[in-house]
N, CA and C atoms as an extended XYZ file, in Angstrom:
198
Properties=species:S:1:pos:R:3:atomname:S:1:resname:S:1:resid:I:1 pbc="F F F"
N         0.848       -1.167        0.000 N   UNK     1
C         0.000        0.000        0.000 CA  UNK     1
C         0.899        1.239        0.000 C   UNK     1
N         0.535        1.905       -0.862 N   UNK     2
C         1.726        3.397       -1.287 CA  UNK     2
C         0.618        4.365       -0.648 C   UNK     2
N         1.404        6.081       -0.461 N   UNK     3
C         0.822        6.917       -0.136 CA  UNK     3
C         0.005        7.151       -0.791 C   UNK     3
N        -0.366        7.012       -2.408 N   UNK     4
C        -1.171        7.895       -3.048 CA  UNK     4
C        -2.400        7.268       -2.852 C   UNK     4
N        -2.071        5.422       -2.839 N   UNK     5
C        -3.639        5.234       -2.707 CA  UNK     5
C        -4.257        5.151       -0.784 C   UNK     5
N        -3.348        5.463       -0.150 N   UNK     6
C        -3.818        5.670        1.440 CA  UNK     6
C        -4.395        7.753        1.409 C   UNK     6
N        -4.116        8.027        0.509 N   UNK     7
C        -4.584       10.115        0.626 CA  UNK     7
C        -6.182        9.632        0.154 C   UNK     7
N        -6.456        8.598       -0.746 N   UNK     8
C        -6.982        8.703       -1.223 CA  UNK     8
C        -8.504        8.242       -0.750 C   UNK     8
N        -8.138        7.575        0.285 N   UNK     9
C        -8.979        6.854        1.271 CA  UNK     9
C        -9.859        7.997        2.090 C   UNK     9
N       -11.084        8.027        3.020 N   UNK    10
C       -11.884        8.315        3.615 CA  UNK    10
C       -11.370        8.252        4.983 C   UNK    10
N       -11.421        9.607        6.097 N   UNK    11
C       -11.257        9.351        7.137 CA  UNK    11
C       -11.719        7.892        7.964 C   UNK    11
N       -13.104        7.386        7.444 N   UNK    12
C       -13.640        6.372        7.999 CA  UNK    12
C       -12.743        5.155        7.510 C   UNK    12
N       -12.302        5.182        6.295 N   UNK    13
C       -11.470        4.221        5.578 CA  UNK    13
C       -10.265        3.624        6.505 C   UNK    13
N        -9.780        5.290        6.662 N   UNK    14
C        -7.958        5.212        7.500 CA  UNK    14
C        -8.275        4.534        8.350 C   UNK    14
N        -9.476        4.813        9.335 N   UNK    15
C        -9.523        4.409       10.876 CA  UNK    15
C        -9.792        2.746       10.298 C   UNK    15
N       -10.537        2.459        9.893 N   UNK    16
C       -10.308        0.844        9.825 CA  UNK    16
C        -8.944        0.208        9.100 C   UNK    16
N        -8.984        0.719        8.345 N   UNK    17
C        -7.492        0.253        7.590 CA  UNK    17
C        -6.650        0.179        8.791 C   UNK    17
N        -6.307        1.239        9.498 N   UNK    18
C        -5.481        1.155       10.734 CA  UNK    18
C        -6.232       -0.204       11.874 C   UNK    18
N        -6.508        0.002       12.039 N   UNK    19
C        -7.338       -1.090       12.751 CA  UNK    19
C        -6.723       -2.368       12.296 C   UNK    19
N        -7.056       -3.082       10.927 N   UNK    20
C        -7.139       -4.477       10.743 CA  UNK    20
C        -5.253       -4.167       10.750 C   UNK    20
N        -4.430       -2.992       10.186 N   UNK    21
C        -3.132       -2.900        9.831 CA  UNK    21
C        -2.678       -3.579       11.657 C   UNK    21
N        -2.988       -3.152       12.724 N   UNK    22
C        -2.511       -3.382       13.973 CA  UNK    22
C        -2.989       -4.400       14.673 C   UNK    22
N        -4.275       -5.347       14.135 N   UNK    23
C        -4.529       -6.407       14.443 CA  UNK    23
C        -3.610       -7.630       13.785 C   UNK    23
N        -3.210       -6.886       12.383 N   UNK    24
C        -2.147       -7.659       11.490 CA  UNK    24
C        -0.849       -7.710       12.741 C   UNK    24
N        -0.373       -6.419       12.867 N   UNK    25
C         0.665       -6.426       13.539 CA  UNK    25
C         1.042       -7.489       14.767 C   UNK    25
N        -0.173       -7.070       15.137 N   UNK    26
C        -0.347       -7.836       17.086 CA  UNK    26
C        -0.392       -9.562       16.287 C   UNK    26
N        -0.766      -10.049       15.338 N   UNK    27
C        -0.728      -11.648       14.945 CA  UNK    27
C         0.535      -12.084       14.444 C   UNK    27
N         1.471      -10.923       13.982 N   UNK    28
C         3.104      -11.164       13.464 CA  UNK    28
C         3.627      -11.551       14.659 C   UNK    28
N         3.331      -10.390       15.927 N   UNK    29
C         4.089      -10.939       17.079 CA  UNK    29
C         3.901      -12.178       18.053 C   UNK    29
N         2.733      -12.477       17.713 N   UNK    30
C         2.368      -13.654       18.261 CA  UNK    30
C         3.272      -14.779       17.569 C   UNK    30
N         3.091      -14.996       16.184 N   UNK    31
C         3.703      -15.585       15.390 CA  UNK    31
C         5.292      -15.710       15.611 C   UNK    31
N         5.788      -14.442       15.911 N   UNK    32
C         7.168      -14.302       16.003 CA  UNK    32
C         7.721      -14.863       17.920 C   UNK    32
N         6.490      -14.563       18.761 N   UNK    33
C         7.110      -15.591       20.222 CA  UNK    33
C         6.733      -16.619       19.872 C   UNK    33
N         6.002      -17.486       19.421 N   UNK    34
C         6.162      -18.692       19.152 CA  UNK    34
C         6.845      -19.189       18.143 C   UNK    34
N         7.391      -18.904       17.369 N   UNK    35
C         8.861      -18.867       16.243 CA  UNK    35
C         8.169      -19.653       14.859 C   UNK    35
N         6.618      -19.036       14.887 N   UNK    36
C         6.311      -19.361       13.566 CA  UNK    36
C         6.234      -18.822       12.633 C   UNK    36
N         6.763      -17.402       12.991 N   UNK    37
C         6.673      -16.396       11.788 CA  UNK    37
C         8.056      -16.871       10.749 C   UNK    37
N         7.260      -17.114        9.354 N   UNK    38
C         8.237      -17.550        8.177 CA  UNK    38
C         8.906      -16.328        7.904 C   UNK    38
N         8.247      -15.135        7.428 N   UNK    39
C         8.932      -14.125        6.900 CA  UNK    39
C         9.263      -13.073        7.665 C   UNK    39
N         9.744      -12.896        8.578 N   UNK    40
C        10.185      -11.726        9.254 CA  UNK    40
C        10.228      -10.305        8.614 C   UNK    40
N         9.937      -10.217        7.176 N   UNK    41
C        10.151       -8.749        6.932 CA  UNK    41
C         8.794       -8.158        6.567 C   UNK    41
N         7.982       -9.100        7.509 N   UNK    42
C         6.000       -8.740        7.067 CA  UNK    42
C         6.147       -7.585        8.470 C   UNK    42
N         7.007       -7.746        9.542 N   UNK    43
C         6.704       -6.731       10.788 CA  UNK    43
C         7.013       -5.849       10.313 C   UNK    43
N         8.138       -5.328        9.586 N   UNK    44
C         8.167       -4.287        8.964 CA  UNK    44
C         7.734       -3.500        8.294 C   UNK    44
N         7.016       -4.076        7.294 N   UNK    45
C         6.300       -3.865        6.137 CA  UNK    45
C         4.632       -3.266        6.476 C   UNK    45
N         4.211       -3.959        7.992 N   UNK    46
C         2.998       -3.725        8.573 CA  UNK    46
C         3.508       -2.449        9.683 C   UNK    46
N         4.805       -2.528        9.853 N   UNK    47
C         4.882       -1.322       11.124 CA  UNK    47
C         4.902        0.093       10.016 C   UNK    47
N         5.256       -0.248        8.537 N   UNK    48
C         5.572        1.226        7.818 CA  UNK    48
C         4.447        1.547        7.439 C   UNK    48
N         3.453        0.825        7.126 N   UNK    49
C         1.880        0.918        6.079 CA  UNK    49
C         1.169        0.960        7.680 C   UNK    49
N         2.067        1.376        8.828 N   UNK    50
C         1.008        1.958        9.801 CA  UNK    50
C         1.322        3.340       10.002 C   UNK    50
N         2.568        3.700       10.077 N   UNK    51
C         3.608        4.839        9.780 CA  UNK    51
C         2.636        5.389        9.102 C   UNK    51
N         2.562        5.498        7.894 N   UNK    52
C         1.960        5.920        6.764 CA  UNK    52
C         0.418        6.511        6.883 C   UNK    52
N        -0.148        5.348        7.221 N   UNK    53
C        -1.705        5.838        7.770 CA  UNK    53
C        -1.881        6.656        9.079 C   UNK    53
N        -1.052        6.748        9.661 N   UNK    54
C        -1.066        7.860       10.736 CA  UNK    54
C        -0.092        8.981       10.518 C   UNK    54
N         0.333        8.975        9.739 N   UNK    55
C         1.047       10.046        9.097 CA  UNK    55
C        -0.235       11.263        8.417 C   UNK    55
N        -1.020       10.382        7.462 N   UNK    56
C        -1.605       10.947        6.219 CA  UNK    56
C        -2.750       11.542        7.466 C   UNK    56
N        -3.585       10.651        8.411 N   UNK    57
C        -4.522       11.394        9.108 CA  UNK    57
C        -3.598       12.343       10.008 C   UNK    57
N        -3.004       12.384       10.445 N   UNK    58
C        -1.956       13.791       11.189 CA  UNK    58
C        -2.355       14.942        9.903 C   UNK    58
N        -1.643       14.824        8.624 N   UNK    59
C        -2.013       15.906        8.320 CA  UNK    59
C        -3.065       16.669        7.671 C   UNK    59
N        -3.803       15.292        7.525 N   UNK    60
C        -5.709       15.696        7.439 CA  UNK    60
C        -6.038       16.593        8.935 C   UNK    60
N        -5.452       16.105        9.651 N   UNK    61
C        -6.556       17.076       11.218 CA  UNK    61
C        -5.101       18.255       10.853 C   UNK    61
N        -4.352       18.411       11.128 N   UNK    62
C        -3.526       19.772       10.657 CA  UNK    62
C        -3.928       20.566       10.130 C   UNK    62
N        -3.831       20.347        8.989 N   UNK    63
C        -4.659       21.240        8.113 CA  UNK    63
C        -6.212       21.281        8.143 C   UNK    63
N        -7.129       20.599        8.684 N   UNK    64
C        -8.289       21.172        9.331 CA  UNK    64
C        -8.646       22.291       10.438 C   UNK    64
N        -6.998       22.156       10.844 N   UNK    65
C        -7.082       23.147       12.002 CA  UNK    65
C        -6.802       24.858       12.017 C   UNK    65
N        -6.224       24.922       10.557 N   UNK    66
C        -5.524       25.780        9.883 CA  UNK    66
C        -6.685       26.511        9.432 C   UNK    66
C-alpha cells in the first residue's frame, strides 16, 4: 500500500485500515514468540503501512485546524 492510494482513502477508511493494519501487527508478534513467523520482513512492512496511515490522518486534522 503506497501513499497515493492511502490520501486517497476516507477518514472512515484510515480508521479501519489502521485497525485491521494493527490487528495484522499484534498476529506477526504472536507468530514471532512462538517462532512461527516464516517471513520476518512482514513486521516491517505492517509497522511502515502503519507509519503511513497515521502520518496521512496527522495531516488531514492539521490542516483542518488551519
Amino acid at each position: 500500500m503506497n501513499v497515493a492510494e492511502i490520501r486517497k482513502k476516507s477518514a472512515e477508511d484510515l480508521e479501519k485500515t489502521l485497525t485491521e493494519l494493527r490487528r495484522e501487527q499484534f498476529n506477526l508478534r504472536m507468530q514471532k514468540g512462538t517462532g512461527q513467523l516464516s517471513r520476518p520482513s512482514e513486521v516491517n512492512r505492517v509497522r511502515k503501512a502503519i507509519a503511513r496511515v497515521k502520518t496521512v490522518m496527522n495531516e488531514r486534522k492539521a490542516g483542518d485546524t488551519k
